[in-house]
C-alpha positions as CSV (number, residue, x, y, z in Angstrom):
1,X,94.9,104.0,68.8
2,X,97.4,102.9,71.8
3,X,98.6,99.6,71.8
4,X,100.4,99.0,75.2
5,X,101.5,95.1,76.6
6,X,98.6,93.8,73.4
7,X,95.6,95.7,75.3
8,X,94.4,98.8,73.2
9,X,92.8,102.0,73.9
10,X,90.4,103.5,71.4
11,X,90.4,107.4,72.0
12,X,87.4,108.9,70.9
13,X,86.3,112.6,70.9
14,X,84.1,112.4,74.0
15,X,84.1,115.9,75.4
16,X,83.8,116.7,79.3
17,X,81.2,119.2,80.4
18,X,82.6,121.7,83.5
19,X,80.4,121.2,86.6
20,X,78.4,124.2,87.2
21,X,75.1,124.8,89.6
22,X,72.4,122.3,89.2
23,X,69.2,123.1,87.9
24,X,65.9,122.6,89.7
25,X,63.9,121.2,87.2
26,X,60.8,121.7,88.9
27,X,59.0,124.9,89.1
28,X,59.5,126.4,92.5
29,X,55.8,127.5,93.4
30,X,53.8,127.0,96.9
31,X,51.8,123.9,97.6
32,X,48.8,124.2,95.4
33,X,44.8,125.4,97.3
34,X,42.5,122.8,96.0
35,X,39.0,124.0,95.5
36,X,37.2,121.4,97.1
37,X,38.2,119.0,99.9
38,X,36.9,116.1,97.2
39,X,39.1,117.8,95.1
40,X,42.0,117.2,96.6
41,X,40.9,113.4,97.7
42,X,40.2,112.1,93.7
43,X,43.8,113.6,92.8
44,X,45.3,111.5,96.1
45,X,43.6,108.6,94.8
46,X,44.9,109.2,91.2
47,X,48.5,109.3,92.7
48,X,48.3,106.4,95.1
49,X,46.8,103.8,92.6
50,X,49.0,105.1,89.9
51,X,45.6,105.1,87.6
52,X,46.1,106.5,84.1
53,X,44.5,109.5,82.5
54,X,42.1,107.7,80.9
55,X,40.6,105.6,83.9
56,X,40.9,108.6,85.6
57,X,38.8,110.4,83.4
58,X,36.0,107.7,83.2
59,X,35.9,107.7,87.3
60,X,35.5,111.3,87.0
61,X,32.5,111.6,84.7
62,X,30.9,108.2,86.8
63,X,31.3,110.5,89.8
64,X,30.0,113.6,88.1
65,X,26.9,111.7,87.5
66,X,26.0,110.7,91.1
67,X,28.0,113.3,93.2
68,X,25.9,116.6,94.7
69,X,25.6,119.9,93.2
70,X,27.8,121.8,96.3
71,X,30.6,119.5,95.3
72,X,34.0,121.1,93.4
73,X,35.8,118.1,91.7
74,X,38.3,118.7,88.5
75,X,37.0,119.2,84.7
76,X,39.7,116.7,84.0
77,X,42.5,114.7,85.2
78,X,44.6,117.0,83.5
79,X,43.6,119.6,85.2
80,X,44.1,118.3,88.7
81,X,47.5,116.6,87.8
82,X,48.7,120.4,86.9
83,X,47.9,121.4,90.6
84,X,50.1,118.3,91.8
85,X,53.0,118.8,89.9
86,X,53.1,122.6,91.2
87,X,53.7,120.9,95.0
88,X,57.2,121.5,95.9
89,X,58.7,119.0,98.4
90,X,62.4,120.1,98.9
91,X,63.9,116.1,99.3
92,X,62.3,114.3,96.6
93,X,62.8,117.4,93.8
94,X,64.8,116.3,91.0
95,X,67.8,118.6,89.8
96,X,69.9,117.8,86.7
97,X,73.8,118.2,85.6
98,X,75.1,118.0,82.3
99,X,77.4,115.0,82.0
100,X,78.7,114.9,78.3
101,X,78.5,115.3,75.3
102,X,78.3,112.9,72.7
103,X,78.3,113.5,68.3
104,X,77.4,117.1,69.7
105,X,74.2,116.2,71.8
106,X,74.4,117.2,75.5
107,X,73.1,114.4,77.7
108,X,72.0,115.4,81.0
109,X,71.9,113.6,84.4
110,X,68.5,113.7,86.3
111,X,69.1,113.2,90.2
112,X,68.7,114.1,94.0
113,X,71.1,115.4,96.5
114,X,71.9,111.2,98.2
115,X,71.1,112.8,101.5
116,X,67.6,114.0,100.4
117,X,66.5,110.3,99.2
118,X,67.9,108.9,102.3
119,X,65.7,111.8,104.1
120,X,62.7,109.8,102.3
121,X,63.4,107.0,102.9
122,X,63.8,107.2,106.1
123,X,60.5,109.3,106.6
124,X,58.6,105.7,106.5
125,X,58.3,105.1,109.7
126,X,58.2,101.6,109.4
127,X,61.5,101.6,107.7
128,X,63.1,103.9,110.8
129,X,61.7,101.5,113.8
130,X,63.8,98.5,111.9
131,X,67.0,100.4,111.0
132,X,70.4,100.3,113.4
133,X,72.3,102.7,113.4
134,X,75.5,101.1,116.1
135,X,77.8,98.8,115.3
136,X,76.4,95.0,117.0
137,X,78.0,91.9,117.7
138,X,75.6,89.0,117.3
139,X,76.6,85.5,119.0
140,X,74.5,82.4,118.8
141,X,75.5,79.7,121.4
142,X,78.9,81.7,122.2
143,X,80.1,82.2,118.6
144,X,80.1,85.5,117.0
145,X,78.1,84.6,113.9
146,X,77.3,87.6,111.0
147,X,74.0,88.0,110.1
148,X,73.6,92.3,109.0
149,X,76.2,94.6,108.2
150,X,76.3,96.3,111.4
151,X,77.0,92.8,112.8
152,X,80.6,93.1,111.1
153,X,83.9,93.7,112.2
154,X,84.5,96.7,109.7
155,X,81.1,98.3,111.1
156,X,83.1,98.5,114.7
157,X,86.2,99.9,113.5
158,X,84.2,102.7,111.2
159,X,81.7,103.3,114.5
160,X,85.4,103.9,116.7
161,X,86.6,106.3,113.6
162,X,84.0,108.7,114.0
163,X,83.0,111.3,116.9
164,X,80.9,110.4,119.8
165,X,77.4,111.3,118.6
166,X,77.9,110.2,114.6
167,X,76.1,107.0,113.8
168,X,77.3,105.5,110.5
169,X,75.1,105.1,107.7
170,X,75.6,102.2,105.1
171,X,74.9,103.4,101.4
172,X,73.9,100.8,98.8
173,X,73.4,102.0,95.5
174,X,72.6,99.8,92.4
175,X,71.3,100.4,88.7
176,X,68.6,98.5,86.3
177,X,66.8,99.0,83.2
178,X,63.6,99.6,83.9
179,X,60.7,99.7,81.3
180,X,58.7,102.5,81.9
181,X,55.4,102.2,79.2
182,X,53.2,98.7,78.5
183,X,54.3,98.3,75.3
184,X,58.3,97.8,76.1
185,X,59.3,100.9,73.6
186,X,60.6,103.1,76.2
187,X,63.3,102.2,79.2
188,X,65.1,104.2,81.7
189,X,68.7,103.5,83.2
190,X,67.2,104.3,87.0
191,X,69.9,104.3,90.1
192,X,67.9,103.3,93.1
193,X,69.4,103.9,96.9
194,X,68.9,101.8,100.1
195,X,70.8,101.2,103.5
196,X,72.6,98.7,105.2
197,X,71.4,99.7,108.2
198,X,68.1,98.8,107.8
199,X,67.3,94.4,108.5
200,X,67.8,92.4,105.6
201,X,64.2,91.3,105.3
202,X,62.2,95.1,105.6
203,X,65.2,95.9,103.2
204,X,64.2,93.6,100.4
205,X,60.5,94.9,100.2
206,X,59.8,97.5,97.5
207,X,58.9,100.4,99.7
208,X,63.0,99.8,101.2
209,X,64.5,101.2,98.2
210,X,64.6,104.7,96.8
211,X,64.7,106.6,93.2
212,X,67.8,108.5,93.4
213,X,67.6,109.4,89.7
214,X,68.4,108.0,86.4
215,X,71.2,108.2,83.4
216,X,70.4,109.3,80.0
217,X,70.6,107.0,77.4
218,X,72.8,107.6,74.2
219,X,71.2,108.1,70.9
220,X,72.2,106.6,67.6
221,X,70.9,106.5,64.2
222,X,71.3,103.3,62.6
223,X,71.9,99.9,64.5
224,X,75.7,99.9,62.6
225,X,76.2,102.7,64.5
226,X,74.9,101.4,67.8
227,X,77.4,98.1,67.3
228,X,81.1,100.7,66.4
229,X,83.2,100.5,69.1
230,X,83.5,104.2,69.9
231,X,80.1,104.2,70.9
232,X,80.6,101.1,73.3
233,X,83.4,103.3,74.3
234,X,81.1,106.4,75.1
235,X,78.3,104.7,76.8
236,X,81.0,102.7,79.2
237,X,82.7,106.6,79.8
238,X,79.0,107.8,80.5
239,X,78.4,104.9,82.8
């Protein structure tokens, strides 16, 4: 313990993993051949309604029942979700880093390259027609009023820093706890990314922001443990 001007600093043996080459945790494999052309159109549906194995399943013995003999669908929703999760899509594949290591447990870091999510994100097209991407005085009535960030004094002086063709993008990156299952037993520490460039109001829909990835969360193994101030320590130094 250091006690310096009555603040103190608890050391504690957190120890610092060397950066090395992420790892693609994804298997690198071409885009999968679906056997049928209905195939492929269940497993979109599956992925755009988020629907869970189970309701898939019943959808896919209901359409078993009434469907024609010359058409190929999937045993089983496991069996299709195996051909989607061999689809490779460079900018939204997920690498991770080891961060730490904590009471001799590695903890890992799960996330994209920022310029890939941005790549998403601005792949909606919708998104891209009501982005700005110069710096642009706004006046109302002959007074310079602020409404967007590129509306801003600092957003001119950045724009004059750079060379004649570079357009400056505004990174906003924020973190929540986010409960991933129904029953509220299992949350995630996710970092989402969006821009200033784009206009306030297509900014705040859902669609505006993008998964960049998410921290691990610390394990302990009693709820004393979880309350000690080394581990407060440890989850502030992994933050």
């Amino acid at each position: 313990m250091i006690v310096n001007d009555n603040i103190n600093y608890l050391l504690i043996d957190i120890e610092p993993m060397s950066i090395f080459e992420s790892i693609d945790v994804r298997s690198v494999t071409s885009k999968p051949e679906f056997p049928s052309e209905e195939f492929g159109d269940f497993m979109e549906l599956l992925a755009k309604w988020n629907l869970s194995d189970a309701c898939g399943s019943d959808i896919l013995k209901f359409s078993k029942k009434i469907c024609r003999d010359d058409v190929n669908l999937p045993t089983s929703v496991k069996q299709g979700r195996q051909l989607l999760d061999q689809i490779v899509v460079p900018h939204i594949s997920f690498k991770k880093s080891p961060i730490m290591t904590y009471k001799e447990e590695t903890y890992y870091l799960h996330y994209r390259p920022i310029f890939d999510a941005i790549k998403e994100l601005l792949s909606n097209k919708e998104i891209f027609d009501n982005c700005t991407f110069k710096y642009t005085p706004l006046y109302h009535e002959g007074q310079r009023i602020y409404y967007e960030q590129y509306n801003g004094d600092w957003w001119e002086r950045v724009q004059n820093s750079l060379p004649r063709d570079a357009k400056v993008l505004s990174i906003i990156l924020y973190s929540d706890v986010t409960t991933c299952d129904h029953l509220s037993k299992t949350s995630e520490h996710l970092i989402y990314l969006t821009l200033g460039n784009i206009i306030s109001w297509r900014r705040n829909k859902p669609d505006a922001k993008i998964l960049l990835g998410y921290l691990p969360q610390l394990k302990v193994k009693t709820l004393s443990e979880k309350r000690t101030e080394s581990f407060h320590s440890a989850k502030h130094a992994l933050y």
